[in-house]
C-alpha positions in Angstrom: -32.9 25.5 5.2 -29.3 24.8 4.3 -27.9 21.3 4.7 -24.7 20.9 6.4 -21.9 20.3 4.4 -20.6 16.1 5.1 -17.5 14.1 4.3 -16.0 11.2 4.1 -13.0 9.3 3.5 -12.8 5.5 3.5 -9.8 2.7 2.6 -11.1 -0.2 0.6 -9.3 -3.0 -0.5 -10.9 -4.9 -2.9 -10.6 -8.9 -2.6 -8.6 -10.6 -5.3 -6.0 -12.9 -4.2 -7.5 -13.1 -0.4 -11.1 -13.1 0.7 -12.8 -10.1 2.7 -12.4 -12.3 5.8 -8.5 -12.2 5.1 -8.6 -9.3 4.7 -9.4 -8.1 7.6 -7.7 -10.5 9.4 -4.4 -9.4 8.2 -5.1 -5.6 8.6 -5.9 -5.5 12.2 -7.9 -2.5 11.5 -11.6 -2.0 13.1 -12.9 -1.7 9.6 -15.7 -4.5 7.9 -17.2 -6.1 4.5 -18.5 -3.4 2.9 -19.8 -4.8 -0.2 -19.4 -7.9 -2.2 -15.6 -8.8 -2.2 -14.9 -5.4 -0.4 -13.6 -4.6 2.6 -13.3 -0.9 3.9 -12.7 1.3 6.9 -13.7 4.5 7.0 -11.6 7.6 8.8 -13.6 9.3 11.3 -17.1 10.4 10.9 -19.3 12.7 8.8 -19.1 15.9 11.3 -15.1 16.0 10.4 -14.0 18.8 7.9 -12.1 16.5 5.0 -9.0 17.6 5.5 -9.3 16.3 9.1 -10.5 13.3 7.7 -7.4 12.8 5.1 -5.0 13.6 8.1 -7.0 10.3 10.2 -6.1 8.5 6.6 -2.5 9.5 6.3 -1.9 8.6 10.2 -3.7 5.0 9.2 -1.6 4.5 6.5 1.5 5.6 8.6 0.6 2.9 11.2 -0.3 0.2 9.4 1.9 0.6 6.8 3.5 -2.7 7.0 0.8 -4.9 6.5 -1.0 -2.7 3.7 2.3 -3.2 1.6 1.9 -6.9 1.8 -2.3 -6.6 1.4 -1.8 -4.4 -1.7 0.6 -6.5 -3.0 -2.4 -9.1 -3.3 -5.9 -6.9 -3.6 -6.4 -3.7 -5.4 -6.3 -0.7 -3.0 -8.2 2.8 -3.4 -9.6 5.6 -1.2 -12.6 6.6 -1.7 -13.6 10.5 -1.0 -16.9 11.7 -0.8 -17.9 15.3 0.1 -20.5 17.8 -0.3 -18.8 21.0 -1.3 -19.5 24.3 -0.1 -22.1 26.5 -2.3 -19.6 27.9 -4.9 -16.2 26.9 -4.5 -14.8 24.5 -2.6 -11.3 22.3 -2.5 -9.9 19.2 -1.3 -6.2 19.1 -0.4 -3.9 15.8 -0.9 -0.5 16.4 1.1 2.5 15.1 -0.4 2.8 12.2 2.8 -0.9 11.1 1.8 0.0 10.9 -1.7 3.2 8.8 -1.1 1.7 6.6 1.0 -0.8 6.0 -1.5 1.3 5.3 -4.3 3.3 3.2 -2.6 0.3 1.0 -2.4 -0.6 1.6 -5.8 -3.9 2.8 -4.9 -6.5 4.9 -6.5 -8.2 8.3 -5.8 -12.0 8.0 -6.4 -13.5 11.2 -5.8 -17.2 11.8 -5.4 -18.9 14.7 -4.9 -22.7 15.3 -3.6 -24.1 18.6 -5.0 -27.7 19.8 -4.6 
């Protein structure tokens, strides 16, 4: 039987000149220690396509914009996508909002994929 193809898209900032716990304090953001000296939020939830999922990432971004300027101006900032492609081909799309708001953070792309 075939599995399901998954996503998932999650925002980590990684702690360097604040703790986790400062982290997440300034953010606001229903996210959590994810790690050693990481804190992330993830977008959604598995069951989302990942294009839905980078849409829930741009719209975080958008409203918390602010704060993650002043966060990333402190603690490296990356999102980290991971996906099981379709059998074949498969793509991921990065609109031209996402990728602005990204860079204006100066984060990092990490993609990971999950192939059987």
């Amino acid at each position: 039987m075939e599995e399901e193809p998954w996503s998932r898209a999650t925002l980590r900032v990684w702690a360097g000149e604040m703790t986790v716990a400062e982290i997440g304090a300034a953010l606001k953001i229903d996210g959590a220690e994810c790690g050693d000296g990481l804190w992330c939020v993830d977008a959604g939830g598995c069951d989302l396509h990942l294009d839905d999922l980078l849409k829930l990432v741009e719209a975080l971004l958008a409203e918390h914009r602010e704060v993650l300027l002043e966060v990333a101006a402190r603690c490296e900032v990356d999102l980290f996508v991971s996906w099981s492609p379709k059998e074949g081909q498969d793509s991921v799309c990065l609109g031209p909002d996402l990728i602005r708001s990204l860079g204006e953070l100066g984060a990092h792309v990490v993609m990971d994929t999950l192939t059987g």
